[in-house]
C-alpha positions as CSV (number, residue, x, y, z in Angstrom):
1,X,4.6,-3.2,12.7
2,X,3.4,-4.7,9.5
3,X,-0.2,-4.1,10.7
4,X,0.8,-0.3,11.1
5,X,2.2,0.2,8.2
6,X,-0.8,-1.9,6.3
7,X,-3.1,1.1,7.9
8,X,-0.6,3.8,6.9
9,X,-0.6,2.8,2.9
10,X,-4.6,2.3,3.6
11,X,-4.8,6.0,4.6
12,X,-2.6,6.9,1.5
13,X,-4.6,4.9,-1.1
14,X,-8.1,7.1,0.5
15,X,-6.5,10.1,-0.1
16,X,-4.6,9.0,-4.0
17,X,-8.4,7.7,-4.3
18,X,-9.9,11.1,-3.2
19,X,-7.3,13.4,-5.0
20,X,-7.6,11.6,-8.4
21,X,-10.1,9.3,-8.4
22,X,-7.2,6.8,-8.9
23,X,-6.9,4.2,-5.8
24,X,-3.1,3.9,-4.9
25,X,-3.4,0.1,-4.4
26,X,-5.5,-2.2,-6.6
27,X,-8.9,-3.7,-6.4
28,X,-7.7,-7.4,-5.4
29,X,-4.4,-6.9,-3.8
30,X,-5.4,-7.7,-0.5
31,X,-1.8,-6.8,1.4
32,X,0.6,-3.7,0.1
33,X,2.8,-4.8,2.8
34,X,4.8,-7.6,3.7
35,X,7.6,-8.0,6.0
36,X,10.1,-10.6,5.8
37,X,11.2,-11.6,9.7
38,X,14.4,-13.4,8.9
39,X,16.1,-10.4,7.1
40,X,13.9,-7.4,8.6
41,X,13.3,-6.6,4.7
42,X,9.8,-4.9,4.0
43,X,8.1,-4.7,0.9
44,X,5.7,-2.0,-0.6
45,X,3.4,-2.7,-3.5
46,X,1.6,-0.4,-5.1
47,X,0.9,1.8,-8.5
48,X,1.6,5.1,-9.3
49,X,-0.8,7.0,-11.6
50,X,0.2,7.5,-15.2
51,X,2.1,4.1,-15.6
């Protein structure tokens, strides 16, 4: 699952990238997803444009 949704914020960060010239993820943050498998809890990191 955490592989899957790694691609799926891959695919958004192209087209924030392509849309604004802006990438949705920083250079250096190798994982915008992380999935904790005692609670179930997942994480999202990334930036929105403008702050």
């Amino acid at each position: 699952m955490e592989e899957v949704l790694e691609n799926g914020m891959k695919f958004l960060n192209g087209l924030m990238s392509m849309s604004t010239g802006k990438p949705l993820i920083p250079d250096g943050q190798e994982k915008s997803i992380s999935v904790n498998k005692k609670t179930g809890e997942v994480t999202m990191k990334f930036k929105l444009p403008g702050f």
